[in-house]
C-alpha positions in Angstrom: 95.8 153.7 -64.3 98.4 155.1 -66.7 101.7 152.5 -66.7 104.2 155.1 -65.7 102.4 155.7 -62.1 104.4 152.4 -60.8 107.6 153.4 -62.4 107.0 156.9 -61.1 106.3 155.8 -57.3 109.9 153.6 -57.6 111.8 156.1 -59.0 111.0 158.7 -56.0 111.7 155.5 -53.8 115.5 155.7 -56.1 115.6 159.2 -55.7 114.7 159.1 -52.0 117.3 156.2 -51.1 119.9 158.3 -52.8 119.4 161.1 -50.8 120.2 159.0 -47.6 122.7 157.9 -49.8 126.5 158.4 -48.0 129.5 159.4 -50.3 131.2 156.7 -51.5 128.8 154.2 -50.3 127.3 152.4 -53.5 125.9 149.6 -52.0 122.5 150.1 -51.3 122.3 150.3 -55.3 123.4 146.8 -55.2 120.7 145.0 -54.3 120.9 141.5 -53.1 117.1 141.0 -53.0 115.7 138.3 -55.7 113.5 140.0 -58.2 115.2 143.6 -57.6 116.7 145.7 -60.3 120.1 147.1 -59.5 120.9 150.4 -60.5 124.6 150.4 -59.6 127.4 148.5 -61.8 130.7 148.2 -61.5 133.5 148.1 -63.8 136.9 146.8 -63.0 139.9 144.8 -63.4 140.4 143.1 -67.2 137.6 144.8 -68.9 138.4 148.4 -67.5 141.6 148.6 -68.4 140.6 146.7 -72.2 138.3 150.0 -72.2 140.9 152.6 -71.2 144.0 150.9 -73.5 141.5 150.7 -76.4 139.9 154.5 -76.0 143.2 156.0 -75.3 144.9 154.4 -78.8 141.5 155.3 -80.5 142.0 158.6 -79.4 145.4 159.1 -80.6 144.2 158.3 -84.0 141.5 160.5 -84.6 143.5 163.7 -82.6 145.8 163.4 -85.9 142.5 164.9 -87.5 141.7 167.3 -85.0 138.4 169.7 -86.2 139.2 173.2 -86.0 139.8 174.9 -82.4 136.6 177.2 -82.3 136.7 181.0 -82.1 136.9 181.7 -78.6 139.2 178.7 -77.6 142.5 180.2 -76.0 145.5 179.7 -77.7 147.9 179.2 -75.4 146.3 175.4 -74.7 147.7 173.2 -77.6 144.0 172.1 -79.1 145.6 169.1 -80.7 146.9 167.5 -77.1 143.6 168.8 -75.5 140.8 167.6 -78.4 142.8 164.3 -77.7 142.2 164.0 -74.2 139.0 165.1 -74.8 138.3 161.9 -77.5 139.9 159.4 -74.5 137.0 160.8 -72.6 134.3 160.2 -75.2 135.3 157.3 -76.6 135.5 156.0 -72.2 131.7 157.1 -72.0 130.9 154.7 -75.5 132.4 152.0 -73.9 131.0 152.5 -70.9 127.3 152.7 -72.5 128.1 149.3 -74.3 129.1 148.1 -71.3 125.9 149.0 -69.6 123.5 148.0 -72.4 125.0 144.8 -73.1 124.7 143.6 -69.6 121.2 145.4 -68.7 119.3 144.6 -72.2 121.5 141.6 -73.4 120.7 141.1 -77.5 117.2 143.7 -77.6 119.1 146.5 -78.7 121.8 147.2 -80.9 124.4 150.2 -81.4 124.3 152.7 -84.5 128.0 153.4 -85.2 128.4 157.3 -85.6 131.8 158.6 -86.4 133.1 160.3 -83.6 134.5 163.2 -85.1 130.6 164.6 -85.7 129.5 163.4 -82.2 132.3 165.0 -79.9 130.2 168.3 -79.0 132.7 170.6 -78.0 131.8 174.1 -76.0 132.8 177.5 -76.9 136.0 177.3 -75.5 136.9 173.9 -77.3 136.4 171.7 -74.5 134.6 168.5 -74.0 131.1 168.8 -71.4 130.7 166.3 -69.1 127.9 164.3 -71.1 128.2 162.7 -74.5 125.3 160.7 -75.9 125.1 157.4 -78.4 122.4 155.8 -80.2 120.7 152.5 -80.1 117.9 150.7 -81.6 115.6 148.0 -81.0 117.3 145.2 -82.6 114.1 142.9 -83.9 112.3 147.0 -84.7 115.4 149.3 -85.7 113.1 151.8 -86.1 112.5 152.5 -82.8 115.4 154.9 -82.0 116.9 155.1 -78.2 119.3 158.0 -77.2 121.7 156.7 -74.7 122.9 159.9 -72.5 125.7 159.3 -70.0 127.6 161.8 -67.8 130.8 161.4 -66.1 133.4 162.8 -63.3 130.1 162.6 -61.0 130.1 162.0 -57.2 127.5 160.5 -54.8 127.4 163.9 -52.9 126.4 165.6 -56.4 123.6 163.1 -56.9 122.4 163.2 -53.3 122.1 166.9 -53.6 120.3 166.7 -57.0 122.9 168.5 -59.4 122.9 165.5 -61.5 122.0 166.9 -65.3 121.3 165.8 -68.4 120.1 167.5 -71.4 117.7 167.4 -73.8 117.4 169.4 -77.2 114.3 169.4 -79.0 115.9 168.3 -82.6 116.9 164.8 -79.6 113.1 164.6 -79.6 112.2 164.5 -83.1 114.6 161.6 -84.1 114.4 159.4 -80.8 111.7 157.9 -79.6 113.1 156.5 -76.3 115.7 158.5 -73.8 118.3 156.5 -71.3 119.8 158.4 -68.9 123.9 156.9 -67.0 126.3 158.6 -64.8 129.2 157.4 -63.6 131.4 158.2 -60.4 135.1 159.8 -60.0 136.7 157.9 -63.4 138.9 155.0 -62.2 138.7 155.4 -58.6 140.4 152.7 -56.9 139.4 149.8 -54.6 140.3 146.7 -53.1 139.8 145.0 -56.3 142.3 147.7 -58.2 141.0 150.3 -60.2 137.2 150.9 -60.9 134.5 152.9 -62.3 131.4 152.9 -60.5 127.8 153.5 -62.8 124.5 154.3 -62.3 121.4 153.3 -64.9 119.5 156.5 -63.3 116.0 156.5 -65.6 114.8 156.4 -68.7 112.2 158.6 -70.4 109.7 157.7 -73.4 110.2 161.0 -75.6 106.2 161.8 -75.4 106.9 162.1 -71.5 109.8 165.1 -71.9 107.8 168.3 -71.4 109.8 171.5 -72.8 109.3 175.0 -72.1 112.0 176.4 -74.9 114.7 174.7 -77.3 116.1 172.3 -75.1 115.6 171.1 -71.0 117.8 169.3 -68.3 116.3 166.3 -66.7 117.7 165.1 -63.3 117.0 161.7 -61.9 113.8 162.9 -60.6 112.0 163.4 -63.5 112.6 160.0 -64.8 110.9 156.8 -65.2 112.3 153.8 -62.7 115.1 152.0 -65.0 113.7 148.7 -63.7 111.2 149.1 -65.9 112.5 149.7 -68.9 113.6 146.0 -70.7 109.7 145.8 -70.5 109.2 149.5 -72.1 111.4 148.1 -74.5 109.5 145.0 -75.1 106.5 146.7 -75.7 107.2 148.8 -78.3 107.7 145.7 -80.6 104.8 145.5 -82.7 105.5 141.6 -82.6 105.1 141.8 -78.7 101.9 143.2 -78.5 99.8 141.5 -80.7 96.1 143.2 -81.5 93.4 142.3 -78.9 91.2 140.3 -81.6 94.5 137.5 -81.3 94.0 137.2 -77.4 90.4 136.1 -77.6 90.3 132.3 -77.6 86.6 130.8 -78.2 84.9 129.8 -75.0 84.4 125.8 -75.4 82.9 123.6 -72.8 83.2 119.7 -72.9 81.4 118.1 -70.7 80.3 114.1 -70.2 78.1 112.7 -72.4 74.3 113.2 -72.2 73.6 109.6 -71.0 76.5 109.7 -68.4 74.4 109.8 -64.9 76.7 112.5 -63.4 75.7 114.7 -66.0 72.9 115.8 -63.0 75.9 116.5 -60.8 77.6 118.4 -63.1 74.6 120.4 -64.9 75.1 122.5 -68.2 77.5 125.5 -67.6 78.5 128.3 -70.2 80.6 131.7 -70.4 78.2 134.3 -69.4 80.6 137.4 -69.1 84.7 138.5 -69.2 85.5 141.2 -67.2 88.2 143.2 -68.8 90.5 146.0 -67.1 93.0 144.7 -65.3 96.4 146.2 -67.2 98.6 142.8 -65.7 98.3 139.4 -65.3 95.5 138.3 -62.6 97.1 136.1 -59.8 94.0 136.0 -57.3 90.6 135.8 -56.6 88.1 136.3 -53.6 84.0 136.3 -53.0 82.0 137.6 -50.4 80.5 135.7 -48.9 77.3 137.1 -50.0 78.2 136.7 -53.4 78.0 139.9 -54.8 81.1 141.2 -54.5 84.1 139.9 -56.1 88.0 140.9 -55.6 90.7 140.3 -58.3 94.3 141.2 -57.7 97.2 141.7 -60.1 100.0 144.1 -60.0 99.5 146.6 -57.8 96.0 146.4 -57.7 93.2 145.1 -56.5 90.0 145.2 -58.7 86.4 145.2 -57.1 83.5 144.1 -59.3 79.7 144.2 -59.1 78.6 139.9 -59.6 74.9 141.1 -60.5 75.7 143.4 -63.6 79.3 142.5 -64.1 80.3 146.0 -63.9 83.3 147.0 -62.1 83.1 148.9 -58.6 86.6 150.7 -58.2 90.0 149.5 -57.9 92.0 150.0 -54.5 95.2 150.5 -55.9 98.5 149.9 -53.8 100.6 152.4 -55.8 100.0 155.3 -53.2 101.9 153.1 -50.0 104.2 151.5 -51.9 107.1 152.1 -49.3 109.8 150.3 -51.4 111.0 149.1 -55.3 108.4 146.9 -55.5 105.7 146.7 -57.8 103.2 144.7 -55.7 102.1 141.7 -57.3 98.9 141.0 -55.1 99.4 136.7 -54.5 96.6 136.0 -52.2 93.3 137.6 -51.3 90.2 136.7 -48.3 87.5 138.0 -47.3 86.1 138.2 -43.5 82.7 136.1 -43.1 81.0 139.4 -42.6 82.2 140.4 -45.8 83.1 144.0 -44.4 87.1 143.0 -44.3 89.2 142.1 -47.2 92.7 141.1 -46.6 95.7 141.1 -49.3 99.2 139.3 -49.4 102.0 140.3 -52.2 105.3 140.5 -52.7 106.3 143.2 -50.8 106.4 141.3 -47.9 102.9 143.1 -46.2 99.5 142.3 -45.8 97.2 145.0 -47.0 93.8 145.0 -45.2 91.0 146.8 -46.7 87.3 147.8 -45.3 84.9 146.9 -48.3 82.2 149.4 -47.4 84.6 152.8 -47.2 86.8 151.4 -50.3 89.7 152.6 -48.3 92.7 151.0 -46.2 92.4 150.4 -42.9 96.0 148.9 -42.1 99.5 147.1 -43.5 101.1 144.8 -41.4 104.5 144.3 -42.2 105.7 141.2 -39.8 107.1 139.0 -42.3 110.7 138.8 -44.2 109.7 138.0 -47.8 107.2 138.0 -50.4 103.7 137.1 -49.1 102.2 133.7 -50.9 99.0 133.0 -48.9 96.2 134.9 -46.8 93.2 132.8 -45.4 90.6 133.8 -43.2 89.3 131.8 -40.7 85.2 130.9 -40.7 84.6 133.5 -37.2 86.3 136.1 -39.2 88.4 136.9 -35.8 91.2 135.5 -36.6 93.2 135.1 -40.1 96.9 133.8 -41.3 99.3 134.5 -44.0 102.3 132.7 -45.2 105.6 134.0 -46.8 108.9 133.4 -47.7 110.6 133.9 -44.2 109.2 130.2 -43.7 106.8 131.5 -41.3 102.8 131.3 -40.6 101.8 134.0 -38.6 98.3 134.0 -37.1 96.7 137.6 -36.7 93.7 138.7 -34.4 92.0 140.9 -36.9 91.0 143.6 -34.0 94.0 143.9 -32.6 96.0 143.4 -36.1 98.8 141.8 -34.4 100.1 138.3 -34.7 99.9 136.0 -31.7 101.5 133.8 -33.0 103.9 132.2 -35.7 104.3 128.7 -37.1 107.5 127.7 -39.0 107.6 125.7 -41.9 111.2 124.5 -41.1 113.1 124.4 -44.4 110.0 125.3 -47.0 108.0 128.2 -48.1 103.8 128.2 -48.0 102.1 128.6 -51.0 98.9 128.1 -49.9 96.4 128.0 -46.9 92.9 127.0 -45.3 90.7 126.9 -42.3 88.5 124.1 -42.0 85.0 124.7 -41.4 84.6 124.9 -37.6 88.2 126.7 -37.3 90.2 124.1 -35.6 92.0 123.0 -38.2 94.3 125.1 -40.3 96.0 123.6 -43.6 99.3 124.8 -45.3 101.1 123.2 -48.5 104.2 123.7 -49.3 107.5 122.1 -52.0 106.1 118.7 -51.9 104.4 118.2 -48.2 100.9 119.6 -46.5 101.1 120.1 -42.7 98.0 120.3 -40.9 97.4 121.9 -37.7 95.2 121.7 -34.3 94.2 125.1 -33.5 91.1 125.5 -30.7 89.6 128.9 -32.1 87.8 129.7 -29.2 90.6 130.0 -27.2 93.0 131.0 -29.7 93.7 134.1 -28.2 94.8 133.0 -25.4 97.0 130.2 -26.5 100.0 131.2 -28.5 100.8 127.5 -29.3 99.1 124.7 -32.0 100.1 121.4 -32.2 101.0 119.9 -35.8 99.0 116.7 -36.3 100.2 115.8 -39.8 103.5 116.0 -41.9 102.5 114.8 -45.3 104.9 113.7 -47.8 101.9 114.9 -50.3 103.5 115.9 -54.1 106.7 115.7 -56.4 106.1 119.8 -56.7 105.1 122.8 -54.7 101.4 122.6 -53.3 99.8 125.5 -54.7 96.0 125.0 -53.7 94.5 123.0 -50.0 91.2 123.4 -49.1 88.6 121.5 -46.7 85.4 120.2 -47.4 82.9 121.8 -45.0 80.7 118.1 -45.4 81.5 114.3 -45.1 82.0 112.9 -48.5 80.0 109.6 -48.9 81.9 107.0 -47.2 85.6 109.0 -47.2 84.3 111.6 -44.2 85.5 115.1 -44.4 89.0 115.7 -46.5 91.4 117.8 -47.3 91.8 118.6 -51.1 95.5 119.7 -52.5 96.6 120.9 -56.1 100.0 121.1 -56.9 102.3 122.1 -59.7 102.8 118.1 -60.6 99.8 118.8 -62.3 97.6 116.3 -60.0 94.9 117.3 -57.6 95.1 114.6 -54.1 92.2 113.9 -51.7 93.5 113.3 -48.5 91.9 111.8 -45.1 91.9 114.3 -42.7 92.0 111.7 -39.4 94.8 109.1 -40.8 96.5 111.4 -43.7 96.0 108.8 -45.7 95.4 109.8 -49.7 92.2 108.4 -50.6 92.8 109.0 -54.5 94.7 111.4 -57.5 92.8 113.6 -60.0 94.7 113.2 -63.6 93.8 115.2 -66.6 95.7 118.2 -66.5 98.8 118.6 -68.5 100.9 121.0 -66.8 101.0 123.0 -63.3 97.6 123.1 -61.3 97.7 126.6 -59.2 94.0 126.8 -57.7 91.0 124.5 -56.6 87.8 125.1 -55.5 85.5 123.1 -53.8 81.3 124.1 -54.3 79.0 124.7 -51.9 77.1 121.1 -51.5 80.8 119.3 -51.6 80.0 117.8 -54.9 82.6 118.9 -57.2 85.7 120.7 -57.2 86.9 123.2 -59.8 90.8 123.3 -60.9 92.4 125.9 -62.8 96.0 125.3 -64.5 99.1 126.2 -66.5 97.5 124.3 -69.4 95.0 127.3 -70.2 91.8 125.3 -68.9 89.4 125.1 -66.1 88.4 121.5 -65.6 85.2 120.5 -63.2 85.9 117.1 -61.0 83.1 114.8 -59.2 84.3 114.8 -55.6 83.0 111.1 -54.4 84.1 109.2 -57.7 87.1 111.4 -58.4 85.6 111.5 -62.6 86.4 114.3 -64.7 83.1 116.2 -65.5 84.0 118.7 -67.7 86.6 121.2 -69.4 86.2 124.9 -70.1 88.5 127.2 -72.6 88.3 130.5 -73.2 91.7 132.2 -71.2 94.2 132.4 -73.6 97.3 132.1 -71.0 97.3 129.9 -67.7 94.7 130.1 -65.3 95.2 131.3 -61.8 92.8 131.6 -59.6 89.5 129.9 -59.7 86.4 130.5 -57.3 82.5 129.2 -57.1 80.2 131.7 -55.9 78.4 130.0 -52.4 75.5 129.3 -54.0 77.7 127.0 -56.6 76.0 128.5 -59.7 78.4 130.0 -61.1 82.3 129.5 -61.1 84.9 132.6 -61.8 88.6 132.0 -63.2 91.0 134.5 -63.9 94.4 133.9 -65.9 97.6 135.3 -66.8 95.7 137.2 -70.1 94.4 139.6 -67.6 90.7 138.5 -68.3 88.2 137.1 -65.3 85.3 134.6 -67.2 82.2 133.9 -65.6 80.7 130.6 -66.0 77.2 129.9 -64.8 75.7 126.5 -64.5 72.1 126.9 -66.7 
């Protein structure tokens, strides 16, 4: 998928929004929502009028130069008084753009000073257009050249009915390799606050993406590229960001126990049989049939499927096309049903995608929770599944139905991660610092909308990222609940009494996933550290500890037959490591 198509889908979102947009109204460019670029700035009070004293004295000394009035400009205007006016205006717009850059891009780009006298383009009849543009470079790369364009005088009605333009010239193209497009609203209106001038970051526009059909083109907001995007744009196009791919690839290494050790049966000989590459962003989750053949990835925006018997990827169901807000969709948490036909996503957009396997298609989104989605689970009859967000809820679905029956609050914390024990009556969630464990009778669950809590546990110093049950009794400690957290310790707990039965040390920074193998021997952890690290179950020993991702590891998975265990980290790589 080309890395514009996100941008692209937000920006009509943008345009959309701004033709609902009322006159005047300039708050639903402010957003309030963590995480969410805001396109709308306001300038006021101290450093509006420091930008109106300063352009206006500036002006006056570069109108005692005037250029000379052009041939059609009409004489009965004194060109002096008007080319000054007209400077007061530029030089506003400069300031305005520093303004802008310097709080949107901080220290990553940097101003070219050009004298003003050769930048004020002046029409036909002498006066001053509405637009005036500056330029910018990358400040660690100055040769990466950014066009700043910014109009002025504008009003919300004129954006809403898209008469917002800027233009382009072709020479613009052939000396600037990036294109930022600002307009501002009714110069110094005033407000509550005293006098103001309201601005909007509209777009930008790599200059390969500007299409031309003669010597020059107007863009509207439209046409642009989603300005939330574009510090990373920027980011990227420093060579120093975006090292080759032969400086990603970290050597696979496995240490495991020595040869004598008499776990080394447990654990058996494991290596890196495959990475799967294609994923253009981080990884964040992972899912297996339960067959074993197919397994689900999901980054940004996307959700990869690939073929576990050649490696090979099947086809990616990509959120892009029902993205219904800003968001770029960073996919959290992923399930499958136990007939393996259903596959169930959680993100940040605050839905839960659902997905039939067979068509490669969606079947539904379900849109019930207030916040960013952190955890999906299914349940073992495949009837009923849950999800967790930050609205400090739980909801329970019925998957026929796709409606939640019921909800479970958290109280003052947000899940990060869920399980179903093996017969379905229990149901796990971990949260900053504490598990809570519920009853929940699965038979019947449809027709009771209550569970009762049976455990509170004070369980971590950090946020739980990982639970999961063992499906058999451990020798001697009976069935438990396992928990990773971001204190960089994985905790076995006893489900009856809550009681921890002991802590897994060995990772040096923030475990995000666990996985438990099919005959309950050993549990898999992957971490902020970089490594997957293999742990014996019953004696709590570390058994082994596999490299190869070169950023943190999030999501790790065994296959049900326990042969093979999949990991898939921040470097946008899945490995596949088979026991052998």
């Amino acid at each position: 998928m080309d890395w514009t198509t996100p941008l692209r889908y937000q920006q009509a979102d943008f345009v959309k929004r701004l033709s609902k947009q009322k006159a005047l109204e300039p708050s639903m460019l402010n957003s309030e929502i963590r995480g969410c670029h805001s396109e709308m700035m306001v300038i006021c009070g101290d450093e509006l009028q420091t930008i109106l004293d300063t352009s206006q004295r500036e002006a006056d000394r570069i109108a005692k130069n005037p250029p000379p009035p052009p041939p059609e400009y009409n004489n009965w205007i004194d060109f002096q008084a008007q080319f000054q006016h007209d400077a007061s205006e530029y030089l506003i717009r400069e300031r305005l753009a520093d303004a802008i850059m310097s709080a949107r891009l901080d220290k990553l780009i940097k101003k070219v000073k050009i004298d003003p006298h050769s930048n004020i383009e002046l029409n036909d009849e002498g006066s001053l257009r509405n637009e005036s543009k500056f330029i910018y470079t990358l400040t660690d790369y100055p040769t990466v050249s950014i066009q700043v364009h910014i109009c002025d005088n504008e009003s919300f009605t004129s954006l809403k009915k898209d008469k917002v333009r800027w233009l382009v010239t072709q020479s613009d193209i052939k000396t600037h390799k990036v294109f930022i497009f600002i307009c501002s609203f009714l110069l110094a209106t005033y407000h509550s606050r005293g006098r103001q001038i309201e601005t909007l970051l509209a777009g930008f526009l790599p200059a390969d993406q500007i299409k031309f059909s003669g010597p020059k083109t107007y863009l509207k907001p439209g046409d642009l590229l989603y300005a939330g995007g574009l510090r990373c744009y920027l980011e990227s196009l420093n060579p120093a960001n975006t090292p080759p791919e032969d400086r990603l690839l970290v050597p696979e290494t496995i240490q495991q126990m020595p040869d004598n050790n008499h776990l080394i049966t447990v654990v058996g000989g494991w290596r890196c049989l495959h990475t799967l590459i294609g994923h253009p962003d981080p990884i964040y989750s992972l899912a297996i049939s339960p067959s074993g053949q197919i397994l689900a990835s999901g980054s940004r925006g996307e959700i990869r499927l690939w073929d576990m018997t050649t490696g090979k990827e099947i086809c990616v169901l990509s959120e892009y096309p029902w993205m219904d807000s800003w968001h770029i969709d960073e996919v959290n948490s992923l399930a499958f049903s136990q007939d393996g036909q259903t596959l169930i996503g959680g993100g940040v957009d605050s839905t839960i995608k659902i997905w039939h396997i067979g068509a490669k298609d969606l079947i539904d989104i379900l849109e019930d929770h207030k916040g960013a989605v952190r955890c999906v689970a299914f349940s073992p009859s495949g009837q009923t599944f849950a999800s967790g967000g930050d609205d400090r809820k739980i909801n329970l679905w019925n998957r026929r139905k796709r409606e939640a029956f019921n909800s479970l609050s958290w109280g003052d914390s947000v899940p990060h991660s869920l399980a179903f024990s093996s017969n379905g009556q229990l149901l796990a969630s971990g949260s900053y610092r504490k598990i809570k464990i519920w009853h929940l009778d699965e038979e019947n669950v449809f027709g009771s909308p209550k569970a009762k809590l049976l455990h509170t546990i004070t369980a971590h110093s950090h946020i739980v990222s990982a639970v999961l049950f063992t499906s058999v009794s451990a020798n001697g400690m009976g069935k438990i609940l396992i928990s990773g957290s971001r204190d960089r310790t994985i905790k076995l707990w006893n489900i009856e009494t809550a009681a921890m039965i002991r802590t897994l040390k060995g990772h040096t920074a923030a475990v995000f996933s666990v996985a438990l193998c099919a005959d309950g021997s050993t549990i898999a952890s992957g971490s902020e550290d970089k490594t997957v690290r293999i742990w014996h179950l019953e004696t709590g020993e570390l058994l082994g500890t596999f490299t190869g991702h070169s950023e943190q590891v999030n999501a790790v998975v065994f296959t049900p037959d326990g042969q093979t265990l999949i990991s898939a980290s921040h470097d946008k790589t899945i490995k596949i490591w088979q026991r052998g």
